[in-house]
C-alpha positions in Angstrom: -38.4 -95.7 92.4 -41.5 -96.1 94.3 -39.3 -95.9 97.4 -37.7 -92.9 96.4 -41.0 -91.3 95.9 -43.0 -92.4 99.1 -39.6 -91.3 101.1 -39.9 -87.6 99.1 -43.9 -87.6 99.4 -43.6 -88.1 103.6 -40.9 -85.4 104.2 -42.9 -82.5 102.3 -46.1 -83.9 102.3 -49.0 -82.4 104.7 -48.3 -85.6 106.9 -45.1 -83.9 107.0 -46.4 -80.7 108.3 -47.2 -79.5 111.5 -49.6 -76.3 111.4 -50.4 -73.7 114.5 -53.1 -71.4 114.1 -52.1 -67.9 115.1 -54.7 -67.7 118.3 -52.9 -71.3 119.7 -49.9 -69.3 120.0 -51.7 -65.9 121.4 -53.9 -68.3 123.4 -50.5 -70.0 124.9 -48.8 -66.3 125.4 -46.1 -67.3 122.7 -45.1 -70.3 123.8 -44.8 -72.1 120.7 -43.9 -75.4 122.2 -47.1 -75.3 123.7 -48.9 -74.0 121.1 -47.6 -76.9 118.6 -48.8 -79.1 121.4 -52.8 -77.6 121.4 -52.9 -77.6 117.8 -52.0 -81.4 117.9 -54.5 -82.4 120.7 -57.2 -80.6 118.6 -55.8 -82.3 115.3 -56.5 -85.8 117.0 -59.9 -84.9 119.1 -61.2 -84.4 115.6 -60.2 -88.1 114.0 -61.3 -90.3 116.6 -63.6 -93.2 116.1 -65.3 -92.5 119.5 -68.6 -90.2 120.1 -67.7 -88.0 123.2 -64.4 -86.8 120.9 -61.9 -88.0 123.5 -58.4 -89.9 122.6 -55.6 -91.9 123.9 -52.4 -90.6 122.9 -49.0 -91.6 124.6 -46.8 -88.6 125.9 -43.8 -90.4 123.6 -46.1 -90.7 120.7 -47.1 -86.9 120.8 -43.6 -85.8 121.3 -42.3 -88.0 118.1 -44.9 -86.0 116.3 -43.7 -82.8 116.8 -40.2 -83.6 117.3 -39.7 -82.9 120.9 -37.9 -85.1 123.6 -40.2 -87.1 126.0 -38.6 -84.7 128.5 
């Protein structure tokens, strides 16, 4: 059951949730790809263990996230 559950709690859980504030999109003219993209970089600029805020994030990693090709 515990399977069941942890399966259920990552598909509609936050984790599961990808969220783009309205001024990403304005600030990318619309382009919601894009926008998805800024609102991830932000999202990870805020959780790292370093001081100057900088990350290392692979280009497939990012697009797994979001659900894009590596294209």
């Amino acid at each position: 059951m515990s399977g069941l559950f942890n399966a259920i709690r990552e598909l509609s859980g936050n984790e599961a949730n990808i969220s783009i504030p309205r001024v990403y999109i304005r600030f990318c003219n619309g382009d919601l790809n894009q926008a998805a993209v800024l609102s991830q970089l932000v999202f990870w600029s805020g959780r790292t263990t370093r001081t100057d805020g900088w990350f290392y994030k692979r280009h497939e990693q990012l697009a797994d996230e979001l659900g894009f090709s590596v294209d």
